[in-house]
PDB file of the backbone (N, CA, C, O) and the ligand in Angstrom, with CONECT records:
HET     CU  A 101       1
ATOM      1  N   UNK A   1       0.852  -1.204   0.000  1.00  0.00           N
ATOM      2  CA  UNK A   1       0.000   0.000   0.000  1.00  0.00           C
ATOM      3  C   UNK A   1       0.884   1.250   0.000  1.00  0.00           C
ATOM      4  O   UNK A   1       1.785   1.268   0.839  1.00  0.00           O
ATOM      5  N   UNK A   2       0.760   2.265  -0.797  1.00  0.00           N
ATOM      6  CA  UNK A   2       1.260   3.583  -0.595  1.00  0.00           C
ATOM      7  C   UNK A   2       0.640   4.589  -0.706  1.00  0.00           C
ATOM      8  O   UNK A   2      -0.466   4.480  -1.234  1.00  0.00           O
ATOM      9  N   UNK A   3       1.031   5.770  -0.321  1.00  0.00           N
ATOM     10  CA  UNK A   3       0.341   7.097   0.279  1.00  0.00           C
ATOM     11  C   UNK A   3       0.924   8.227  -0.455  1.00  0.00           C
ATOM     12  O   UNK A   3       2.148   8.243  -0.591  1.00  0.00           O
ATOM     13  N   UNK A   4       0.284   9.076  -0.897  1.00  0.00           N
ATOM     14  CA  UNK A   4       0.431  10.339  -1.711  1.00  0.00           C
ATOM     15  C   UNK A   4      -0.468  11.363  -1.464  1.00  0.00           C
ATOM     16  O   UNK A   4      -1.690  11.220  -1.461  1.00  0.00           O
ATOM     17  N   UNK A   5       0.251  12.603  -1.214  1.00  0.00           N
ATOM     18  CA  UNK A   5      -0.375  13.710  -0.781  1.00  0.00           C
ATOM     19  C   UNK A   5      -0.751  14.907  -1.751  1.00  0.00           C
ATOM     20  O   UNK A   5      -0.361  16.021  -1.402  1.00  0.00           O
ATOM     21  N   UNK A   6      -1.615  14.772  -3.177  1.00  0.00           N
ATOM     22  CA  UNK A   6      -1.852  15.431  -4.275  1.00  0.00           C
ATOM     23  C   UNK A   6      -1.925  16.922  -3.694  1.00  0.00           C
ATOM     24  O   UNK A   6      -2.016  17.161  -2.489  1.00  0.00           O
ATOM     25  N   UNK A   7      -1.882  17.749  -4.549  1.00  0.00           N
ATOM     26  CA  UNK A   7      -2.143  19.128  -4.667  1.00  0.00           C
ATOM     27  C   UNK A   7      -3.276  19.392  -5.708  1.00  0.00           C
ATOM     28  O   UNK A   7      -3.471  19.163  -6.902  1.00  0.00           O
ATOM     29  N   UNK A   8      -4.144  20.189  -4.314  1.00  0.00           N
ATOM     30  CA  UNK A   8      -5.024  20.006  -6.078  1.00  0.00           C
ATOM     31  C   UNK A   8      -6.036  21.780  -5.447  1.00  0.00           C
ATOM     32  O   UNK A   8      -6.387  22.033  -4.294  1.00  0.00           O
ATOM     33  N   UNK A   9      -6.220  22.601  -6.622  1.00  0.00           N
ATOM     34  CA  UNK A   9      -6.951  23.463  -6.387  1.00  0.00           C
ATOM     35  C   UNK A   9      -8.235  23.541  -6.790  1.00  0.00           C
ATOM     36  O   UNK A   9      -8.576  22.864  -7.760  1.00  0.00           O
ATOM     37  N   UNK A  10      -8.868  24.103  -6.342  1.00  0.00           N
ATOM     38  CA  UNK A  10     -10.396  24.580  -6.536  1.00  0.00           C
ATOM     39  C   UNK A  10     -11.238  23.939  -5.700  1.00  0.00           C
ATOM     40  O   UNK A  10     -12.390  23.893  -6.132  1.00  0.00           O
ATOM     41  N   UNK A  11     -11.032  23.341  -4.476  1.00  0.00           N
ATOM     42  CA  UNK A  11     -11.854  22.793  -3.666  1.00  0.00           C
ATOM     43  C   UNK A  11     -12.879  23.881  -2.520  1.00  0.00           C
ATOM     44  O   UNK A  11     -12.517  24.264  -1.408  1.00  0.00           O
ATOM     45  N   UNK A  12     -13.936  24.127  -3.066  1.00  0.00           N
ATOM     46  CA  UNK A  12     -14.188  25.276  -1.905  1.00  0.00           C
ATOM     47  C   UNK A  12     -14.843  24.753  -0.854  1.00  0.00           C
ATOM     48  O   UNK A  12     -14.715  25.383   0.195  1.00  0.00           O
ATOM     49  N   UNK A  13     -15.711  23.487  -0.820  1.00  0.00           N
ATOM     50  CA  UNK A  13     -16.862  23.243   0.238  1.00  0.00           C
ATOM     51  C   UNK A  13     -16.738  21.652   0.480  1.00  0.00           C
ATOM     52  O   UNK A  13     -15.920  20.838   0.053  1.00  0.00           O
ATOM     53  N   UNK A  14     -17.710  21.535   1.215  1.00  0.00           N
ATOM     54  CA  UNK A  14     -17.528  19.854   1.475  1.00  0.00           C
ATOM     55  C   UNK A  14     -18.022  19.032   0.244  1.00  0.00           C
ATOM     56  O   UNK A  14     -17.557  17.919  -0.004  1.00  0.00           O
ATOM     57  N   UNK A  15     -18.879  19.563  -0.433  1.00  0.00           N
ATOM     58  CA  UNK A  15     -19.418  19.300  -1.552  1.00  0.00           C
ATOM     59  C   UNK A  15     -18.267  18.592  -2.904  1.00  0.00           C
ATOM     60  O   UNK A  15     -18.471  17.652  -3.672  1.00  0.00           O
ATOM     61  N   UNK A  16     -17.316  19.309  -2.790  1.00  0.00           N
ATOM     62  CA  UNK A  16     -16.214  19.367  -3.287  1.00  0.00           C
ATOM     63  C   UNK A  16     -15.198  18.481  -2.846  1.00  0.00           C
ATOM     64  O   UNK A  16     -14.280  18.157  -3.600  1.00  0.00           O
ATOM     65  N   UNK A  17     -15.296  18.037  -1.604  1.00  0.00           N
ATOM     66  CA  UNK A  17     -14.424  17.202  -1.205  1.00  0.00           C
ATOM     67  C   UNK A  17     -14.875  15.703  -1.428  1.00  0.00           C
ATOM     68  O   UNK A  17     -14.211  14.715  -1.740  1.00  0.00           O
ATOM     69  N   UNK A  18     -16.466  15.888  -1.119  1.00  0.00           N
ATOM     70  CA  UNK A  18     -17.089  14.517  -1.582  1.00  0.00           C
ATOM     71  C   UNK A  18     -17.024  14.502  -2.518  1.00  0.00           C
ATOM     72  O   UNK A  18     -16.036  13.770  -2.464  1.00  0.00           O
ATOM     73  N   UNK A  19     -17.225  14.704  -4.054  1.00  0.00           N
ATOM     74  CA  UNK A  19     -16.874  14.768  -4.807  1.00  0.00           C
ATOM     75  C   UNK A  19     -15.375  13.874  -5.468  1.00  0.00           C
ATOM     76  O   UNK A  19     -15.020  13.220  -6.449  1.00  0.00           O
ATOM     77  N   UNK A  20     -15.012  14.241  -4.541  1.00  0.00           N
ATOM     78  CA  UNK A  20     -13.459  13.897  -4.925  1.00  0.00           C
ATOM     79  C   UNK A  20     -13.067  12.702  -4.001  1.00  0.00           C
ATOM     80  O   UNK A  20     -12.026  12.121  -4.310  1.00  0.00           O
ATOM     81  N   UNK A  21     -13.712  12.279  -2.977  1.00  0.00           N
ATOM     82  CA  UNK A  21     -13.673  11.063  -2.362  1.00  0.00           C
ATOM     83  C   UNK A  21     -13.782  10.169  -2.926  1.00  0.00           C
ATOM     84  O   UNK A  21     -13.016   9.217  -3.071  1.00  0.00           O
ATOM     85  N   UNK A  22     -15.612  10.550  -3.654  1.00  0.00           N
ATOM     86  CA  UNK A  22     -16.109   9.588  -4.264  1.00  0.00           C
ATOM     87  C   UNK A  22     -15.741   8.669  -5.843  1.00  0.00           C
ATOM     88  O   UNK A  22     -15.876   7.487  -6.159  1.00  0.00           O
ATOM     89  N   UNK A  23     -15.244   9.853  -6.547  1.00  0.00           N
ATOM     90  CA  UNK A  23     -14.269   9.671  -7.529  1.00  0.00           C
ATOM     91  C   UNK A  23     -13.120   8.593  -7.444  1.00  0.00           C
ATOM     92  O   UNK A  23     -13.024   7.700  -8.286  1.00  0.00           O
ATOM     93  N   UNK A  24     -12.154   8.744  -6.254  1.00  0.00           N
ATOM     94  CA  UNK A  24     -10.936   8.429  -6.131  1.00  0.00           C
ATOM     95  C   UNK A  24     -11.439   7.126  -5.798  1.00  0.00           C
ATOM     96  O   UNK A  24     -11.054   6.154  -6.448  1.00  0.00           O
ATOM     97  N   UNK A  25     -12.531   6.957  -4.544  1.00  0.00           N
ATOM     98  CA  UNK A  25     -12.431   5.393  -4.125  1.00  0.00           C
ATOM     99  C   UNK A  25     -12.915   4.665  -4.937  1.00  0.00           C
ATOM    100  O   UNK A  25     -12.622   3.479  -4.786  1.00  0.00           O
ATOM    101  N   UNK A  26     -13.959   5.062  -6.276  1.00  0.00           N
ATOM    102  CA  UNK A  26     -14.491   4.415  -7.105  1.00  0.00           C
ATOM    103  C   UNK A  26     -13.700   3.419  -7.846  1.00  0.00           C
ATOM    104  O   UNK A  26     -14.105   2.343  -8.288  1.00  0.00           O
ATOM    105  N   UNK A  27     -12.200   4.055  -7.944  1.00  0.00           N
ATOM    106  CA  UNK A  27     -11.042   3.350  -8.931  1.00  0.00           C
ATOM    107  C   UNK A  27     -10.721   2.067  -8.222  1.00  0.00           C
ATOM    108  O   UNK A  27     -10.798   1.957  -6.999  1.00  0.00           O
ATOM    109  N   UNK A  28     -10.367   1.123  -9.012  1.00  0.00           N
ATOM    110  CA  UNK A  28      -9.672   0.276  -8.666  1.00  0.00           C
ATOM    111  C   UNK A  28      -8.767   0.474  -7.654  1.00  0.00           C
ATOM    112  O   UNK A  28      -8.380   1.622  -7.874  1.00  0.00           O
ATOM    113  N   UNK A  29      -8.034  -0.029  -6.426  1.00  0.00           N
ATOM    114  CA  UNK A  29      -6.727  -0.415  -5.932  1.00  0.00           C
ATOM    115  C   UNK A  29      -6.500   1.240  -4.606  1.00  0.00           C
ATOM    116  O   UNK A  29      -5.703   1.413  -3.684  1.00  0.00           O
ATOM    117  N   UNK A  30      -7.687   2.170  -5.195  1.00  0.00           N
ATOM    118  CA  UNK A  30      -8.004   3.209  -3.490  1.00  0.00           C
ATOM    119  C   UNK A  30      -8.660   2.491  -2.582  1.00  0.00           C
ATOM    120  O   UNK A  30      -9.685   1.814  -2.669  1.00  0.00           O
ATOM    121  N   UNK A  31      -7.819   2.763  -1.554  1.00  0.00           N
ATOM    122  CA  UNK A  31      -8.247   2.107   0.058  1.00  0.00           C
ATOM    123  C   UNK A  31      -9.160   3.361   0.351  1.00  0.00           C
ATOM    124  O   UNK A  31     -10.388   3.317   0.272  1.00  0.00           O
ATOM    125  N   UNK A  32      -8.317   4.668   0.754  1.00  0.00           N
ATOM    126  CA  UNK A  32      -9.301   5.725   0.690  1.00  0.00           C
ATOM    127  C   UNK A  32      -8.874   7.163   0.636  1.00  0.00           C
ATOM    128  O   UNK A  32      -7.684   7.385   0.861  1.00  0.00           O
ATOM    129  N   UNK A  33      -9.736   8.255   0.348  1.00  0.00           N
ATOM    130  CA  UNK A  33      -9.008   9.555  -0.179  1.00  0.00           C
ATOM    131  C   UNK A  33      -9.657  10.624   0.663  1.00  0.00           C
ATOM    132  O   UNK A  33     -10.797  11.054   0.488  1.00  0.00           O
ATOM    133  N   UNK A  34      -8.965  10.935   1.424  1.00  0.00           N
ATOM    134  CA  UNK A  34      -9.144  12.541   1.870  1.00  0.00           C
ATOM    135  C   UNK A  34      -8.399  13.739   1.651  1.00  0.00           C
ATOM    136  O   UNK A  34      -7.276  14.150   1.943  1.00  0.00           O
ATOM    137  N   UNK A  35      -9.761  14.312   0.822  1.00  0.00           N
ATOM    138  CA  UNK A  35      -8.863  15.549   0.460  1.00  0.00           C
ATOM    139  C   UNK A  35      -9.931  16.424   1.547  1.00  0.00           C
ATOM    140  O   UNK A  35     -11.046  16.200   2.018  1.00  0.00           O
ATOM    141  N   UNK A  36      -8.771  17.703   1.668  1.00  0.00           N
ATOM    142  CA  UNK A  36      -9.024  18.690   2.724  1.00  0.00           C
ATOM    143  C   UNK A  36      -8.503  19.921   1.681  1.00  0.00           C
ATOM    144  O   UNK A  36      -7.495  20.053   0.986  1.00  0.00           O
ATOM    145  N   UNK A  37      -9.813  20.830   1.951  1.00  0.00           N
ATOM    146  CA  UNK A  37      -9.851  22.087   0.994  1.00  0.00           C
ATOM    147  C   UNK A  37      -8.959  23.397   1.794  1.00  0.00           C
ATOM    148  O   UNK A  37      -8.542  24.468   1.353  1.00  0.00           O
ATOM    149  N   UNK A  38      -8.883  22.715   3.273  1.00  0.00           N
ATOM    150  CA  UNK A  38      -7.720  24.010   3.939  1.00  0.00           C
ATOM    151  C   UNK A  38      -6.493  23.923   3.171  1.00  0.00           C
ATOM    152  O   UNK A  38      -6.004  24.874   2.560  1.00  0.00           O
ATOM    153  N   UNK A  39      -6.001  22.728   3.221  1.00  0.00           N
ATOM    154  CA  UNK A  39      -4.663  22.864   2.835  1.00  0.00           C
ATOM    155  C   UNK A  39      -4.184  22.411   1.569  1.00  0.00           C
ATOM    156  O   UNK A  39      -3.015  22.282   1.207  1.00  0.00           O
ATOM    157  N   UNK A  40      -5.438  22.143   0.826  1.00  0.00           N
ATOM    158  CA  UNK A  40      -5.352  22.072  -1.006  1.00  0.00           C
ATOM    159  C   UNK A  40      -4.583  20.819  -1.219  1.00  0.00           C
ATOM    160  O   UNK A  40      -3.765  20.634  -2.120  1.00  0.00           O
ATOM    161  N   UNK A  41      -5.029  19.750  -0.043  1.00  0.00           N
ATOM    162  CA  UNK A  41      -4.440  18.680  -0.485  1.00  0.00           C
ATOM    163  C   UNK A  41      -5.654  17.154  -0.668  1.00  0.00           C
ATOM    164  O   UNK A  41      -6.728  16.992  -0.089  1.00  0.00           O
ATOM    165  N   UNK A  42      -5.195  16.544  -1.339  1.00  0.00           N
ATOM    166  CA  UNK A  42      -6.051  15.186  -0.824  1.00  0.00           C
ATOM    167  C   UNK A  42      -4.747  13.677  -0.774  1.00  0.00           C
ATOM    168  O   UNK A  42      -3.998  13.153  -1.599  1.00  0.00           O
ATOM    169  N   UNK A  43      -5.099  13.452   0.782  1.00  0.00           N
ATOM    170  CA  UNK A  43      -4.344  12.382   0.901  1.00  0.00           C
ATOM    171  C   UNK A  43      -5.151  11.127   0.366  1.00  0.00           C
ATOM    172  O   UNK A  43      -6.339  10.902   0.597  1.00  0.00           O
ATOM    173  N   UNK A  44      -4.041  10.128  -0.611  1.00  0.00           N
ATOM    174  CA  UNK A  44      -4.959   8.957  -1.126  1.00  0.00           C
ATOM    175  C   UNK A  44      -4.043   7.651  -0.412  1.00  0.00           C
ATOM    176  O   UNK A  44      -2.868   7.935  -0.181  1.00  0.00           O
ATOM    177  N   UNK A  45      -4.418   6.485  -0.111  1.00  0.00           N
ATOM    178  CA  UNK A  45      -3.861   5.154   0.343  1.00  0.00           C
ATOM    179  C   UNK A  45      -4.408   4.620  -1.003  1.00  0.00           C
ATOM    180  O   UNK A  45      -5.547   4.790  -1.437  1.00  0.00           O
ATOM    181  N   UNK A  46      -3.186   3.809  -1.702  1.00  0.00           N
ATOM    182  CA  UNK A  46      -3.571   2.600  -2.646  1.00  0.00           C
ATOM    183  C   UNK A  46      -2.689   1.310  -2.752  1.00  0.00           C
ATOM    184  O   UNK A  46      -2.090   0.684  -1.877  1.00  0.00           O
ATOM    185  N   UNK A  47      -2.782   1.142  -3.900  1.00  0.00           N
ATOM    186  CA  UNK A  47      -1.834  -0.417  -4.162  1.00  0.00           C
ATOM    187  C   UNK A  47      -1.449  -0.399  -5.408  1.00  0.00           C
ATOM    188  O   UNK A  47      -1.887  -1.081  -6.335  1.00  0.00           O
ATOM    189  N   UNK A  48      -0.490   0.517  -5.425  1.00  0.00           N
ATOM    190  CA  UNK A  48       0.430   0.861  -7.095  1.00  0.00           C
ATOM    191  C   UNK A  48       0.765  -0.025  -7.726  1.00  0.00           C
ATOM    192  O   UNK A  48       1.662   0.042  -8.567  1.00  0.00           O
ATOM    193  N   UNK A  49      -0.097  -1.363  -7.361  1.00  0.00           N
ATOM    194  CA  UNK A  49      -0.395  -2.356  -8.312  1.00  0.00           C
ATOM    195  C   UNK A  49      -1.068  -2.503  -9.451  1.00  0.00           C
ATOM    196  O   UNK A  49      -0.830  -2.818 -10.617  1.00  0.00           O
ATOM    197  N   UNK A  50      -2.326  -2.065  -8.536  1.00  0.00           N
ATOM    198  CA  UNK A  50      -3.439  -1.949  -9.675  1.00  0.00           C
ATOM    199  C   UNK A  50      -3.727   0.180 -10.040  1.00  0.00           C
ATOM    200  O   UNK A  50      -4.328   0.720 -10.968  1.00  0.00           O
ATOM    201  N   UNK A  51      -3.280   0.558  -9.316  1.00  0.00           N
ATOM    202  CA  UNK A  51      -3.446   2.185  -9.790  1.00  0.00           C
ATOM    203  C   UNK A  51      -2.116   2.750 -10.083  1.00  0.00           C
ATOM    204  O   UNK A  51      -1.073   2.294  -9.615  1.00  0.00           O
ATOM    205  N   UNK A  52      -2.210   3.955 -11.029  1.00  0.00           N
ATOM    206  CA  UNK A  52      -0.831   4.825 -10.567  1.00  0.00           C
ATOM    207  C   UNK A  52      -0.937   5.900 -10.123  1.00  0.00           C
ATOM    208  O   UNK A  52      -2.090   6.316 -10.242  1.00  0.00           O
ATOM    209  N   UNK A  53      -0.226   6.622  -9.621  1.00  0.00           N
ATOM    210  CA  UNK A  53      -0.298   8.026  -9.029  1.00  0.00           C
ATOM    211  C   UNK A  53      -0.614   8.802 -10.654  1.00  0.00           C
ATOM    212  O   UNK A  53      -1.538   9.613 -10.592  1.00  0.00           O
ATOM    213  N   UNK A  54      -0.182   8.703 -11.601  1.00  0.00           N
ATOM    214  CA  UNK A  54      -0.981   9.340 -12.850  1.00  0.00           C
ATOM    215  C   UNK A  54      -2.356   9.217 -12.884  1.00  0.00           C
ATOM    216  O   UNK A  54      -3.207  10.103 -12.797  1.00  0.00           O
ATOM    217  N   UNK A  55      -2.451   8.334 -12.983  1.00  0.00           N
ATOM    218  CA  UNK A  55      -4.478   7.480 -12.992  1.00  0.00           C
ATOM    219  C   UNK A  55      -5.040   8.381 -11.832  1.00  0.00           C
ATOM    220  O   UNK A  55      -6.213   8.743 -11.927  1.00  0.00           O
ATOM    221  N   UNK A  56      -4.416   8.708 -10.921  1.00  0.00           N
ATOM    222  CA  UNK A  56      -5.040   9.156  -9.658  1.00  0.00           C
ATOM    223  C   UNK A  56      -5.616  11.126  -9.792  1.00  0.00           C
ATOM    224  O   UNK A  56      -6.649  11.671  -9.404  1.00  0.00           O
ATOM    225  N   UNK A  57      -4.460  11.652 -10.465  1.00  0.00           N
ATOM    226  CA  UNK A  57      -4.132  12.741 -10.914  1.00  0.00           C
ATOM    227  C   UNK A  57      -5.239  13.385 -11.968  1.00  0.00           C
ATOM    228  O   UNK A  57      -5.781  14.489 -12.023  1.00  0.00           O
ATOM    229  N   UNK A  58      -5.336  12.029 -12.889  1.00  0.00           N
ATOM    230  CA  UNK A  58      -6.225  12.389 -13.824  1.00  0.00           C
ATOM    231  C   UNK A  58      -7.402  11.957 -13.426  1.00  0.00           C
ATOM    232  O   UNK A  58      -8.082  12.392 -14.355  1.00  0.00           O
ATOM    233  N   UNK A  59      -8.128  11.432 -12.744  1.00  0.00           N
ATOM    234  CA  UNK A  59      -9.202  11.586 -11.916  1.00  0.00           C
ATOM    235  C   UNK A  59      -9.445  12.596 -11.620  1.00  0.00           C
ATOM    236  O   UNK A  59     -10.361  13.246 -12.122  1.00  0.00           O
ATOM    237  N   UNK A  60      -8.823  12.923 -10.887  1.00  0.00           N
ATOM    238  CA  UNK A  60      -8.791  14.555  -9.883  1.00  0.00           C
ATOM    239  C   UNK A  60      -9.332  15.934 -10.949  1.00  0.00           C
ATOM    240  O   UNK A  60     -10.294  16.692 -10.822  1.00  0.00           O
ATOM    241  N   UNK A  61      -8.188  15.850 -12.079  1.00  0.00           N
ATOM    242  CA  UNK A  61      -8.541  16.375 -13.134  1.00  0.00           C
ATOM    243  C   UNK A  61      -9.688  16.466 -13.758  1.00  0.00           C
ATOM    244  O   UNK A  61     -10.028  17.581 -14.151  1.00  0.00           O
ATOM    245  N   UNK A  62     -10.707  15.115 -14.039  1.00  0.00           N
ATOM    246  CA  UNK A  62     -11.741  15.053 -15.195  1.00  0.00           C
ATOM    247  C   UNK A  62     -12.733  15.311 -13.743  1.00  0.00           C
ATOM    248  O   UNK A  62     -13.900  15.121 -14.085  1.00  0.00           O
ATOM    249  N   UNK A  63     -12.669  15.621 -12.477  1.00  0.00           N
ATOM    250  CA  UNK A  63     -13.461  16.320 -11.583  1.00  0.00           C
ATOM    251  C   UNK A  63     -13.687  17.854 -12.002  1.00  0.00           C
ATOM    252  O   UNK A  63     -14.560  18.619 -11.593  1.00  0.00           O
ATOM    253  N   UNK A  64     -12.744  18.074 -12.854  1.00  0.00           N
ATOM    254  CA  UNK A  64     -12.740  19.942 -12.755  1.00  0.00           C
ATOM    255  C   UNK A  64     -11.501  20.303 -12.153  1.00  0.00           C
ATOM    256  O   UNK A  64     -10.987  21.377 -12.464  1.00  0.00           O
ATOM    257  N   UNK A  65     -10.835  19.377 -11.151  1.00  0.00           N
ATOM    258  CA  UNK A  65      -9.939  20.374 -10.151  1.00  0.00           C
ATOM    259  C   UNK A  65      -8.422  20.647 -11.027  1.00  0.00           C
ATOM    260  O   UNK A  65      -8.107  20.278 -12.158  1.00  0.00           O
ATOM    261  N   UNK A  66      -7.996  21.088 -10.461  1.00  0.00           N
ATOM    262  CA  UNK A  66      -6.512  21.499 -11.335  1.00  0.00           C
ATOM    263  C   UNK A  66      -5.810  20.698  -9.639  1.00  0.00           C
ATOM    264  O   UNK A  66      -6.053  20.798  -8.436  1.00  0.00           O
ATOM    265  N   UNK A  67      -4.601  19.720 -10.777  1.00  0.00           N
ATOM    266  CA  UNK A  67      -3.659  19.071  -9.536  1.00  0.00           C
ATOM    267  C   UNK A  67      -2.390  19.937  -9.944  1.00  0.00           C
ATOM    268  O   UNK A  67      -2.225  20.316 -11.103  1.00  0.00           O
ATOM    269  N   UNK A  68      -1.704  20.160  -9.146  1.00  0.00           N
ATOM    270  CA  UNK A  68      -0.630  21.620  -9.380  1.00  0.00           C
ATOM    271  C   UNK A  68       0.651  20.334  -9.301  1.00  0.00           C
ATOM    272  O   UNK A  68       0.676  19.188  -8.852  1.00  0.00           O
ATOM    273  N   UNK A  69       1.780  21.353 -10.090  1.00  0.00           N
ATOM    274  CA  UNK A  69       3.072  19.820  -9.759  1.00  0.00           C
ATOM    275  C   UNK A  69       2.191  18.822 -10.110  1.00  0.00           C
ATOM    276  O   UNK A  69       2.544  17.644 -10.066  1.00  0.00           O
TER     277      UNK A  69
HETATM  278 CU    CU A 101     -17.630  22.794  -3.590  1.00  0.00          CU2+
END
């Protein structure tokens, strides 16, 4: 299992965070994703077996959000 701490902007409300929960755990090989709109991050747990931190990114992306870096 490994852990990555995305950057991602445009998160304003909780609305937004679910959003992006729901997205991430939908994929294959997410344990689970919290993103937090204070600090413009969402922490994800997976198994870079079956996901990659790209796959993860572009999720985030086809949400609307912009992942920075
Ligand atoms: Cu929102």
């Amino acid at each position: 299992m490994a852990r990555t701490e995305i950057p991602v902007k445009g998160m304003h409300c909780t609305g937004c965070e679910r959003t992006l929960e729901l997205a991430l755990t939908r994929l294959d090989g997410v344990r689970s994703a919290r993103p937090d709109r204070g600090s413009e991050r969402v922490t994800v747990h997976y198994d870079p077996h079956q996901v990659s931190e790209e796959r993860l990114r572009e999720q985030i992306e086809l949400c609307g959000y912009e992942v920075l870096a």
